[in-house]
C-alpha positions as CSV (number, residue, x, y, z in Angstrom):
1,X,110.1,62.9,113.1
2,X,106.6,62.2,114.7
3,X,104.3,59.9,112.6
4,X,100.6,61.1,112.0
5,X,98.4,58.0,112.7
6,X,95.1,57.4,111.5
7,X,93.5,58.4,114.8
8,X,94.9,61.9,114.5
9,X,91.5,63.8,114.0
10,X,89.3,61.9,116.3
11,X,86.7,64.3,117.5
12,X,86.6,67.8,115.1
13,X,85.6,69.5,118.7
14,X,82.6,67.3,119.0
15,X,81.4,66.8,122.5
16,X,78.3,64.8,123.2
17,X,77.0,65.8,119.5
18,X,77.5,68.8,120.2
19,X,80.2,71.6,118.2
20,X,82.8,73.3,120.6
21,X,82.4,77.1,120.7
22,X,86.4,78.0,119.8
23,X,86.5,75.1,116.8
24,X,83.2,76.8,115.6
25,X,85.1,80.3,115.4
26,X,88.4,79.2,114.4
27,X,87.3,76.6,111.4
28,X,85.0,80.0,110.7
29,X,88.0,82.4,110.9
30,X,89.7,80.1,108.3
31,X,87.4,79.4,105.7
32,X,86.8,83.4,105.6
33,X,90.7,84.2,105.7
34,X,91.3,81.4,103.1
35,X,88.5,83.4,101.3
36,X,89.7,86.7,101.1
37,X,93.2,85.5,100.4
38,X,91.8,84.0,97.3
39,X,89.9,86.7,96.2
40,X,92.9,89.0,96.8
41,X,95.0,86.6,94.8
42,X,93.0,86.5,91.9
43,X,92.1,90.0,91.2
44,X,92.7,90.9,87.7
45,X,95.4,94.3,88.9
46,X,97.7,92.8,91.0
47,X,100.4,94.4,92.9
48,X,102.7,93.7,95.7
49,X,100.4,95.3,98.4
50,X,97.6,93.0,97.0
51,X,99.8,89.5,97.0
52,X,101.5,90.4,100.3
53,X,97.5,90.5,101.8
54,X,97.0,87.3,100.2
55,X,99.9,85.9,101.6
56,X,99.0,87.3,104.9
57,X,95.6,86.0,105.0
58,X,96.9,82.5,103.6
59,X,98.8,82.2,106.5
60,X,96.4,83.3,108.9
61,X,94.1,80.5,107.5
62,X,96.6,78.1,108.1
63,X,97.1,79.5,111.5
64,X,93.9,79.0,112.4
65,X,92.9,75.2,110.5
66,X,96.1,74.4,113.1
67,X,94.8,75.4,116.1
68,X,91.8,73.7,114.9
69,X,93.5,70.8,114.7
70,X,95.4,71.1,117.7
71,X,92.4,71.1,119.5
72,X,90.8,68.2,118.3
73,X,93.4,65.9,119.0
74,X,93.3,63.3,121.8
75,X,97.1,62.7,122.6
76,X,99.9,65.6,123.7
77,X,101.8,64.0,120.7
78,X,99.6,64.8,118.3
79,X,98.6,68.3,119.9
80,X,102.5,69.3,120.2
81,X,102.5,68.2,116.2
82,X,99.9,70.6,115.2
83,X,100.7,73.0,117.3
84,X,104.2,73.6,115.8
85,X,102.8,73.8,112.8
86,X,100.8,76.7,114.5
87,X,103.8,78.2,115.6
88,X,105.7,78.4,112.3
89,X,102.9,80.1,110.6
90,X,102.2,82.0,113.3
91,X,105.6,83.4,112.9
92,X,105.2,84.1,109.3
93,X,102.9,87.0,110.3
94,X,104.9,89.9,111.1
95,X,107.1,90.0,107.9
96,X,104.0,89.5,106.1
97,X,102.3,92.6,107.7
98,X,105.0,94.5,107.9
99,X,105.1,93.7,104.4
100,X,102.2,94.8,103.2
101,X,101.9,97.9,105.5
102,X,105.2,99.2,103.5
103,X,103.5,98.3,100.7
104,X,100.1,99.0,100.8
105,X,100.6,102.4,102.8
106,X,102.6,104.1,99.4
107,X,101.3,103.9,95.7
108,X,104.1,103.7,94.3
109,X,105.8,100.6,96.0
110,X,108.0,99.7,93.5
111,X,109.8,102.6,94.1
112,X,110.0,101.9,97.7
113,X,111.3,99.1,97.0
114,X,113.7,99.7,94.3
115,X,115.0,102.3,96.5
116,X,115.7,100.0,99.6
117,X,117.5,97.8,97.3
118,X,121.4,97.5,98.3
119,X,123.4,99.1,95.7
């Protein structure tokens, strides 16, 4: 297992004082994802087309704070670290969509669902 050390988030895309353009967007991206997720997830009516988007935009939060991170890194180490953790959310995305899209696109999903259930 690789060990985080203390110099794992040296820079936060700083160069010369200055903020890099694609840490700018992506820490951005996440706080707005992380965001709507939220809001999504707390709504008083829930239903599962509303906590699949939350999910979905949870992990596209994630996604995003690890690119982040795998930017800001010095070492390949570190970088191949975060960007596994990139990867695995990353590949969280299709179920989730697909997810929701079955969901979201019929109102009555729990039909849908109770229907695809094996008998």
């Amino acid at each position: 297992m690789l060990r985080i050390e203390a110099n794992c988030f040296p820079s936060w895309g700083l160069e010369n004082g200055r903020v890099q353009t694609d840490v700018l967007l992506a820490v951005s991206g996440a706080i707005f994802a992380a965001a709507l997720a939220i809001t999504a997830g707390w709504n008083g009516r829930r239903s599962l087309a509303q906590l699949a988007f939350a999910c979905g935009m949870a992990a596209l939060a994630l996604e995003s704070i690890f690119a982040t991170l795998a930017a800001s890194v010095a070492s390949p180490d570190q970088m191949l670290y975060w960007q596994n953790w990139r990867f695995i959310s990353t590949s969280l995305l299709p179920g989730l969509w697909i997810f929701f899209s079955f969901s979201y696109a019929r109102g009555n999903d729990r039909e849908l669902w109770r229907r695809w259930r094996v008998a």
